[in-house]
C-alpha positions as CSV (number, residue, x, y, z in Angstrom):
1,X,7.2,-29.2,0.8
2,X,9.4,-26.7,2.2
3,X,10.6,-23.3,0.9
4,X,10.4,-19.9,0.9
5,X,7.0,-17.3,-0.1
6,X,7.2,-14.4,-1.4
7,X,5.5,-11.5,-0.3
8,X,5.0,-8.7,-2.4
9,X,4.2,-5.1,-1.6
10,X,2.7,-2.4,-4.1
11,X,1.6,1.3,-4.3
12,X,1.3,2.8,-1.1
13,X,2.5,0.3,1.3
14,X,5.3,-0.6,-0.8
15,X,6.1,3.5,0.2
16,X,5.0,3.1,3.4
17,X,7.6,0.2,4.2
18,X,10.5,1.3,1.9
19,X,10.7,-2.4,0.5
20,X,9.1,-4.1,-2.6
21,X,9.1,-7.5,-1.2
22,X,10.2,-10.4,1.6
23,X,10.7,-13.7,1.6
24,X,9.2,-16.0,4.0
25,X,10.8,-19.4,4.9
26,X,7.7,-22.0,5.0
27,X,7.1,-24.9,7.4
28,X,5.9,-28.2,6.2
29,X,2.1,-28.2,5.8
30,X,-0.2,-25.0,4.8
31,X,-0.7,-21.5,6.4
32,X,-3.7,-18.9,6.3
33,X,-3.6,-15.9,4.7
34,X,-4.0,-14.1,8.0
35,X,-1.5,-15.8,9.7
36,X,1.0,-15.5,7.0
37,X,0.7,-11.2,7.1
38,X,0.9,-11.1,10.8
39,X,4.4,-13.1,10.1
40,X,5.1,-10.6,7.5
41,X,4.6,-7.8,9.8
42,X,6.4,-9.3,12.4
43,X,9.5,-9.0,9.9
44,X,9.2,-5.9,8.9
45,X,9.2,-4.5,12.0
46,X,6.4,-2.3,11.1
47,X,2.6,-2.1,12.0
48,X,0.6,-2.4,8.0
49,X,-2.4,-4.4,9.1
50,X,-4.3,-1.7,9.6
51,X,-4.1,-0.7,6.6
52,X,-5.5,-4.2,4.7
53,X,-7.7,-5.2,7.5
54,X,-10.6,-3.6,9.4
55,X,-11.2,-4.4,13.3
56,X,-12.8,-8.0,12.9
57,X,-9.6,-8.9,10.9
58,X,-12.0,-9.0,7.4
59,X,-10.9,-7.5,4.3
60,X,-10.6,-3.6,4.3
61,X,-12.8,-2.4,0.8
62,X,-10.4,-2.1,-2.3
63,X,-7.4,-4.0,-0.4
64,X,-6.2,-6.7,-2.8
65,X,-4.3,-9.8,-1.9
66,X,-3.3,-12.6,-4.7
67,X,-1.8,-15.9,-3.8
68,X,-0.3,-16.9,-7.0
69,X,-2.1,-14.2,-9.0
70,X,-5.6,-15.0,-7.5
71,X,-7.7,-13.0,-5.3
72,X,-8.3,-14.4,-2.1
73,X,-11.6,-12.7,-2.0
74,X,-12.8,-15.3,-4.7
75,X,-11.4,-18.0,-2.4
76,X,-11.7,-18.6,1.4
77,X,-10.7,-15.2,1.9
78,X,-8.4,-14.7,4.9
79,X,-8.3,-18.4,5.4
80,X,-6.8,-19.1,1.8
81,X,-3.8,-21.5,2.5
82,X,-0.3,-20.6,1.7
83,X,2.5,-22.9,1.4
84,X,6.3,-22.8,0.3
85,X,6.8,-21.6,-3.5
86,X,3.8,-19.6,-4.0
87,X,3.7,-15.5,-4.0
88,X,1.5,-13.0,-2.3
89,X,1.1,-9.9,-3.5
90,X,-0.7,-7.5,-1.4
91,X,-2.0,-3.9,-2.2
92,X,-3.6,-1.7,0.1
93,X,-6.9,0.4,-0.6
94,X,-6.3,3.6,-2.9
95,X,-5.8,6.8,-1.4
96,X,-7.3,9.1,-2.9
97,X,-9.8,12.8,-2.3
């Protein structure tokens, strides 16, 4: 099935990239997680990866990513498969001192 996924962005990366959301046209078949936000980044023309992911592309502590309102981290993680119609949401780790 073909369509489109929606990507969400909250707190501060939603600042940081001056957009709530994006939609992502989907192939046939299944995507990763991880490939999915490198598209996403792609799009946005901006560099946020850093901010969810540390150097061996795992989860940064407190970032949050839902496919469909799930946490990937209960899942396969990064490797959690994507597909058209379903929405990511994606918050980075709290700031905070």
């Amino acid at each position: 099935m073909t369509g489109k996924i929606v990507v969400k962005f909250y707190s501060l990366l939603r600042r940081r990239l001056g957009r709530a959301s994006i939609e992502i046209a989907a192939p046939e078949g299944e995507w990763s997680v991880l490939e999915l936000l490198r598209l996403a980044e792609n799009m946005t023309g901006q560099r946020f990866l850093d901010e969810l992911l540390d150097r061996k592309k795992g989860l940064l502590a407190g970032t949050i990513i839902l496919v469909n309102g799930e946490n990937v981290r209960l899942k396969q993680s990064l490797e959690t498969r994507v597909r058209g119609g379903d929405s990511v949401d994606l918050f980075s780790p709290a700031g905070g001192g």
